[in-house]
N, C-alpha and C positions, 0 to 999 in steps of 0.2 A: 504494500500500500504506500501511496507516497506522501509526501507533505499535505499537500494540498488535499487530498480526501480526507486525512485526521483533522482538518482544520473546519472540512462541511459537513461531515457526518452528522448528525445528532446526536448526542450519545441518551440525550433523551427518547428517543426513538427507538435506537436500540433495546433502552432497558423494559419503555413501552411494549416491544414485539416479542420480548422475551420473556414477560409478565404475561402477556395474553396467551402466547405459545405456548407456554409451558405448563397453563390449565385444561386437562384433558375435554373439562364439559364446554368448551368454548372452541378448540380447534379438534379436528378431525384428521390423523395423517401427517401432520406438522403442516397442513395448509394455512390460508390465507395471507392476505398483505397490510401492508400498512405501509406509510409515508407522513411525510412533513415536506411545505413547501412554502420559501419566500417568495418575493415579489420576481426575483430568475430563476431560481432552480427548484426542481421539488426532486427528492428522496426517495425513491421508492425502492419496494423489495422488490431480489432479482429473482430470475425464475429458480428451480433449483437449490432454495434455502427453506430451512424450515425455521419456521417462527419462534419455538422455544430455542433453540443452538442458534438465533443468528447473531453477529458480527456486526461491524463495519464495514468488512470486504461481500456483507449480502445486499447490502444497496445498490444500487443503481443512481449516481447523478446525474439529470438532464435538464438543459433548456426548456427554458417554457416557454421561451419565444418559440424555437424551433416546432416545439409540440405544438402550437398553436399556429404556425403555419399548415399542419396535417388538417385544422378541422377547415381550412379554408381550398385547400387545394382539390382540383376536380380529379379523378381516378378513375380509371377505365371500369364501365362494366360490369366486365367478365369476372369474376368472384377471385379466382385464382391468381387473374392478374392484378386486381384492388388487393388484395392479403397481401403479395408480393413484393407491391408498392408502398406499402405501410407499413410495412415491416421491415423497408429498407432506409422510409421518412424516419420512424422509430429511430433504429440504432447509431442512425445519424444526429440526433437530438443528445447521444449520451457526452456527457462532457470527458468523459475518461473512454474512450474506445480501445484504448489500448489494454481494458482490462477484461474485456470479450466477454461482457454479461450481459444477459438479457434482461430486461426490463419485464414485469409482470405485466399478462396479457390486457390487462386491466387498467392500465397506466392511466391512457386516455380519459377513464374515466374519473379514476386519481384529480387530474388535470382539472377536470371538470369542474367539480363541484369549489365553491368559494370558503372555502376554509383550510385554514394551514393543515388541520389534522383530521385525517382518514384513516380508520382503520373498517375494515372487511373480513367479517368470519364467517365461519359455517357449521355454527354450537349444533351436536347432535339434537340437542330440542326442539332448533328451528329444524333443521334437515327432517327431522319424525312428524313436525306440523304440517311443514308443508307438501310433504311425499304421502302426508293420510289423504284418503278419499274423504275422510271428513274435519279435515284440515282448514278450508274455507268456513264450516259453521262452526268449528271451534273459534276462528280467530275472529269472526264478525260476533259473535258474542261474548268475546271479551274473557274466557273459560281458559285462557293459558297463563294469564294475569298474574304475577307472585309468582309460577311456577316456570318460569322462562328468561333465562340468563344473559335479557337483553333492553337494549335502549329502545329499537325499532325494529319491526318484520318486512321484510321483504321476499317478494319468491326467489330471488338471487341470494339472498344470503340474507347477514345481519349489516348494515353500514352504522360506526357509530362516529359520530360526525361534530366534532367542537371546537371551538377557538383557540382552547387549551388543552394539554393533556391531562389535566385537574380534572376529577371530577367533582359538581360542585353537589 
């Protein structure tokens, strides 16, 4: 790792990913991601790490300008060929390529949303509510409430989404 990454890292983020990681009812596999991002660069986990053991060297630094060219650019198509092209906008956005990490598939979305901090799981809970057939009338009647080791439900997953990594 060189200078310069120990000096962008978060090491809050680290310890963030490695908190959530490392509770079984919250990650599945050692999945999910997390990130932190200023006003250039956001942080994100690379592919290929897992959340409880990750590092420094599991991040991903990238442009936000660059990413932010991706949502503006027109792409061919053909499916194969848009993946292909995005994936090569992608790796080009990383500020260290010389460290041949990939960026979680998710990035984009990372990007997205207006807040410094993102994290993304997939707590066996959510994964049981939402793979039941009666998953839907459980959560519209509000019946997972107190039993469910989350901020918000999504069919993608859990996103917990704040300004800080405090919880308040």
């Amino acid at each position: 790792m060189n200078k310069k990454t120990k000096k962008v890292v978060s090491q809050e983020l680290v310890s963030l990913s490695r908190a959530l990681g490392s509770d079984p009812a919250l990650i599945l596999a050692g999945g999910g991601n997390t990130s932190y991002k200023d006003e250039k660069i956001i942080q994100v986990k690379a592919s290929g790490f897992e959340l409880g053991k990750i590092t420094e060297e599991g991040f991903v630094l990238l442009d936000r300008e660059k990413l932010e060219l991706i949502r503006s650019k027109k792409y061919p198509e053909d499916p194969e060929l848009r993946e292909k092209e995005v994936k090569k906008d992608l790796l080009a956005a990383r500020i260290e390529p010389e460290r041949e990490q990939m960026p979680s598939v998710e990035t984009h979305f990372h990007a997205l949303i207006d807040y410094p901090w993102v994290v993304h799981i997939h707590p066996w809970a959510v994964n049981a509510l939402t793979c039941s057939k009666q998953g839907k009338s459980i959560y519209l009647s509000g019946n997972y409430r107190g039993r469910c080791p989350v901020d918000r439900l999504l069919s993608s997953g859990v996103y917990l989404i704040q300004d800080n990594r405090k919880r308040d």
